[in-house]
LUMPA-259144 format. One record per residue (C-alpha): residue number from 1; residue in one letter; x, y, z. Coordinates in nm, 4 decimals, padded with zeros to 6 digits, m for minus. Layout:
N
+-----+------+----------+----------+----------+
| seq | type |       xx |       yy |       zz |
+-----+------+----------+----------+----------+
| NUM |    a |        X |        Y |        Z |
...
+-----+------+----------+----------+----------+
END
This chain:
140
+-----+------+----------+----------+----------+
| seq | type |       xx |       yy |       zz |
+-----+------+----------+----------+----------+
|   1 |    x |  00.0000 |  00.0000 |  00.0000 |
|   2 |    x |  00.1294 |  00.3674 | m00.0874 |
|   3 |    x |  00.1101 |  00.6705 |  00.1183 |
|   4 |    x | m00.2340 |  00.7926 |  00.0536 |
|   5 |    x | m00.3599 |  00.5283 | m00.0677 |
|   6 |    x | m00.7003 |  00.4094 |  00.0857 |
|   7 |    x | m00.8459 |  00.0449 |  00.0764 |
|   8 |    x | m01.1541 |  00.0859 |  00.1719 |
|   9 |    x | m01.4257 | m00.1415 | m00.0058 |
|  10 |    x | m01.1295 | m00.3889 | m00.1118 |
|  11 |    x | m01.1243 | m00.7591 | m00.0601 |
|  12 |    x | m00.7999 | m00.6963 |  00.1312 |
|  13 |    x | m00.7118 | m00.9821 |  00.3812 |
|  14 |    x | m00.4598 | m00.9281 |  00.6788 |
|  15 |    x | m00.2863 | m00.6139 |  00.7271 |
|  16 |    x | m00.1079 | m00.4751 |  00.3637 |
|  17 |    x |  00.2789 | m00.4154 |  00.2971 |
|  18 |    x |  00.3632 | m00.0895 |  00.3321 |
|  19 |    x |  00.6957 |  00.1111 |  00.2081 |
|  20 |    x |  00.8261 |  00.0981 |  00.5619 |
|  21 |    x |  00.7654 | m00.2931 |  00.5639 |
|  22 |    x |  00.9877 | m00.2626 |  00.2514 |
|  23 |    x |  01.2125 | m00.0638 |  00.4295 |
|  24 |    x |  01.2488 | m00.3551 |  00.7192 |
|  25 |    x |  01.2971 | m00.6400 |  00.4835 |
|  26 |    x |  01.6063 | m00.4255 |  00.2750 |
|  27 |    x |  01.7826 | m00.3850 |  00.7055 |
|  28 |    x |  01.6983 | m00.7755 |  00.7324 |
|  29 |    x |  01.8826 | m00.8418 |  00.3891 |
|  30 |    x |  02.1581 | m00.6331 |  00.5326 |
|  31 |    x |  02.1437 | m00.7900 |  00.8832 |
|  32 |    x |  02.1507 | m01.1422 |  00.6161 |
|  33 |    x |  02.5027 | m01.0133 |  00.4397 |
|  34 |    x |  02.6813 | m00.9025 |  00.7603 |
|  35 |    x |  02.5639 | m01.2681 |  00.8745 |
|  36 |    x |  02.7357 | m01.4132 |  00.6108 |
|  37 |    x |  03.0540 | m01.2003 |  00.5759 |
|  38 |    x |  03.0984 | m01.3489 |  00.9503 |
|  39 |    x |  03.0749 | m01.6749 |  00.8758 |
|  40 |    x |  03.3036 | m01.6648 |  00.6030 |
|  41 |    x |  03.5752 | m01.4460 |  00.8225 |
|  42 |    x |  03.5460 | m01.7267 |  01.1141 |
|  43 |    x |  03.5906 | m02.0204 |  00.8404 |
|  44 |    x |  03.8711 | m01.8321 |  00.7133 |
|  45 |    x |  04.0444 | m01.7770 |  01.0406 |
|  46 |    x |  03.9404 | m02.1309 |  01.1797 |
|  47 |    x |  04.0450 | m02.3063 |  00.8749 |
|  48 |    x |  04.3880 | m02.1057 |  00.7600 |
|  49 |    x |  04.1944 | m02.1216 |  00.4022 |
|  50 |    x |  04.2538 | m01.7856 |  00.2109 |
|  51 |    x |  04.0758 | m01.9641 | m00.1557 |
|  52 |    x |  03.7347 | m01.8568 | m00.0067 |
|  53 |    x |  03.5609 | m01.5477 | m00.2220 |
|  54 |    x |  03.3968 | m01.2643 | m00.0590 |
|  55 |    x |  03.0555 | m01.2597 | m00.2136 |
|  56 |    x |  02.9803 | m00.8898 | m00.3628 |
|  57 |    x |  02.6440 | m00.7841 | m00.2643 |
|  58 |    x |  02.4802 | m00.5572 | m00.4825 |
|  59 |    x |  02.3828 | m00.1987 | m00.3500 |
|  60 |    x |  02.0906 | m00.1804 | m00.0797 |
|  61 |    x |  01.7652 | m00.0096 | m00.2411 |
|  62 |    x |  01.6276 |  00.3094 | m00.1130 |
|  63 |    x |  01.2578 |  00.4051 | m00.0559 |
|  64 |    x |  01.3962 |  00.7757 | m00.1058 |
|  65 |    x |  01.5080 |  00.6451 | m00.4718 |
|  66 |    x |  01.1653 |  00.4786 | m00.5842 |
|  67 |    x |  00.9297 |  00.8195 | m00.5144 |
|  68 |    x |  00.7617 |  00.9625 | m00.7858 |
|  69 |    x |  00.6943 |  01.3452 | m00.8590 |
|  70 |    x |  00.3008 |  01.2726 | m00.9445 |
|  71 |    x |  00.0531 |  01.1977 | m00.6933 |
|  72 |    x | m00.1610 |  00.9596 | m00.9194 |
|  73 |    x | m00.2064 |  00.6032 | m00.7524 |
|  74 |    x | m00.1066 |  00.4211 | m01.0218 |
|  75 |    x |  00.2132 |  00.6032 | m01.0205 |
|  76 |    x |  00.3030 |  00.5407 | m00.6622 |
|  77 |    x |  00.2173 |  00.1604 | m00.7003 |
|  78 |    x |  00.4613 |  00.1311 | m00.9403 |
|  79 |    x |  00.7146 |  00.3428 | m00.7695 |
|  80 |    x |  00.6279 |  00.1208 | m00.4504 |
|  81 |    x |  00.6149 | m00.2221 | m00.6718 |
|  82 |    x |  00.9389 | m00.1622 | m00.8205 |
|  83 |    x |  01.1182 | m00.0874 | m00.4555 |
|  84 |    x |  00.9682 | m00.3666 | m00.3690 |
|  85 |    x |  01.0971 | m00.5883 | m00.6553 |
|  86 |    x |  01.4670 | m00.4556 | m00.6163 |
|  87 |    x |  01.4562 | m00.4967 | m00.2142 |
|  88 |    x |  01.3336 | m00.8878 | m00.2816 |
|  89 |    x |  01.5641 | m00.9618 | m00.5372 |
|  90 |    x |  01.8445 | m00.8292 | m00.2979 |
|  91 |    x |  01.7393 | m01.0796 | m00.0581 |
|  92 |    x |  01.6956 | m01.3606 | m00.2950 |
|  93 |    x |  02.0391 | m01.2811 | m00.4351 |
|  94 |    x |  02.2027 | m01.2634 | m00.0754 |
|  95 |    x |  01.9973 | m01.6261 |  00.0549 |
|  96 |    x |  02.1940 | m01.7681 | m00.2373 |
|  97 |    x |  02.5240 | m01.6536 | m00.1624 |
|  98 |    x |  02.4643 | m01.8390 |  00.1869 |
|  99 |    x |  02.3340 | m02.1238 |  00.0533 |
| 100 |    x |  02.6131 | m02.1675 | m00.2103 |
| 101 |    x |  02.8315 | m02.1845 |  00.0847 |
| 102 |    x |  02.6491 | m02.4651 |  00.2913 |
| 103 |    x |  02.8105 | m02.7312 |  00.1108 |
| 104 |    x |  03.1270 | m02.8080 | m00.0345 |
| 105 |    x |  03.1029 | m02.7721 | m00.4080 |
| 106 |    x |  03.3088 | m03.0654 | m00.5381 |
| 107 |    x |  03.2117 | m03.3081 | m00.2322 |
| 108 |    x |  02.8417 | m03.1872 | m00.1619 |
| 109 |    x |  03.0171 | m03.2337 |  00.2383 |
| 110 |    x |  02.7755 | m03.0386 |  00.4628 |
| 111 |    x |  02.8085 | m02.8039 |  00.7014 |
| 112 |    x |  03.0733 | m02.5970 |  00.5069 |
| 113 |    x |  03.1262 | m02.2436 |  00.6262 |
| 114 |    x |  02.7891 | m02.1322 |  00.7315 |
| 115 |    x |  02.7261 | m02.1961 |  01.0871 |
| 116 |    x |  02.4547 | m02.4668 |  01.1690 |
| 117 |    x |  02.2131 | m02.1981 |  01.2164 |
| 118 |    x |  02.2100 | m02.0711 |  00.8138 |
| 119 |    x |  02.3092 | m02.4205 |  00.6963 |
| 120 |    x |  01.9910 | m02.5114 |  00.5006 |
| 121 |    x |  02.0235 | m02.5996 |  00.1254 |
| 122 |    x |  01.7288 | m02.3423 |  00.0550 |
| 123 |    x |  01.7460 | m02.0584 | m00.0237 |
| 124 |    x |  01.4648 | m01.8585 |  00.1715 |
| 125 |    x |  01.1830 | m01.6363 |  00.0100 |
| 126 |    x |  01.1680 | m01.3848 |  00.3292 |
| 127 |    x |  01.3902 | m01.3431 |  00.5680 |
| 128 |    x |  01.2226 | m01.5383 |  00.8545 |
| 129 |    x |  01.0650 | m01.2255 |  01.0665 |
| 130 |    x |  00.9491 | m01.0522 |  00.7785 |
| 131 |    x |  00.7316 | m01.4409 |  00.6289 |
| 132 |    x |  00.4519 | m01.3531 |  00.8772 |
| 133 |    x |  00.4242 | m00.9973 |  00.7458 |
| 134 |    x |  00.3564 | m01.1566 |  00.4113 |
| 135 |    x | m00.0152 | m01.2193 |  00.3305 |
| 136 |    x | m00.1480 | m01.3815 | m00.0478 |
| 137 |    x | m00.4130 | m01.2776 | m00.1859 |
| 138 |    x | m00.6660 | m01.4483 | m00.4026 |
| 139 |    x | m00.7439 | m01.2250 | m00.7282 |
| 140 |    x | m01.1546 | m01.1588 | m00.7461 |
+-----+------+----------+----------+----------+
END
């Protein structure tokens, strides 16, 4: 939902997404990369293994770069729906990098450098606090 938007007389089930929802699951994507960068810095120290790449995680999205000069609704939903499709596809991209380093790519050994707590093969479609947030909606 945008700033000044109204949903009143919509089949609108739970409580909608809102920029600053947005805004919390771009900090939990960051929260997700300085996990990972951690992980990788203890396997590096605990292992004496230098071969292990950084991953390179693309820039964080901004609400602040994803407003629009017009006030029309339609405007602001896609201003809102494409921040929202950059902040997801930062967290999709950083989920992989973790799970490409749960197990060891020419053994398939597992655990590898992530920690037992962000060892799962799978790569996650929300970051766990933000899943309840999410709420699908049947099209009418």
């Amino acid at each position: 939902m945008t700033e000044g938007s109204r949903l009143d007389g919509l089949p609108v089930d739970g409580t909608p997404l809102t920029v600053s929802d947005i805004e919390d699951l771009v900090v939990a994507t960051q929260a997700q990369q300085d996990a990972i960068l951690l992980a990788i810095k203890d396997f590096k120290r605990s292992s004496r293994s230098a071969s292990v790449k950084q991953p390179t995680f693309l820039a964080s999205p901004k609400a602040a770069d994803f407003v629009t000069d017009e006030e029309a609704a339609s405007r602001r939903a896609f201003a809102t729906a494409n921040f929202l499709a950059r902040a997801w596809t930062a967290w999709l991209k950083t989920d992989e990098e973790r799970r490409r380093r749960t197990a060891r790519p020419r053994t398939g050994e597992t655990p590898w450098i992530m920690p037992p707590s962000m060892n799962s093969p799978q790569v996650g479609l929300f970051p766990e606090a933000f899943v309840p947030r999410v709420h699908e909606q049947g099209l009418v």
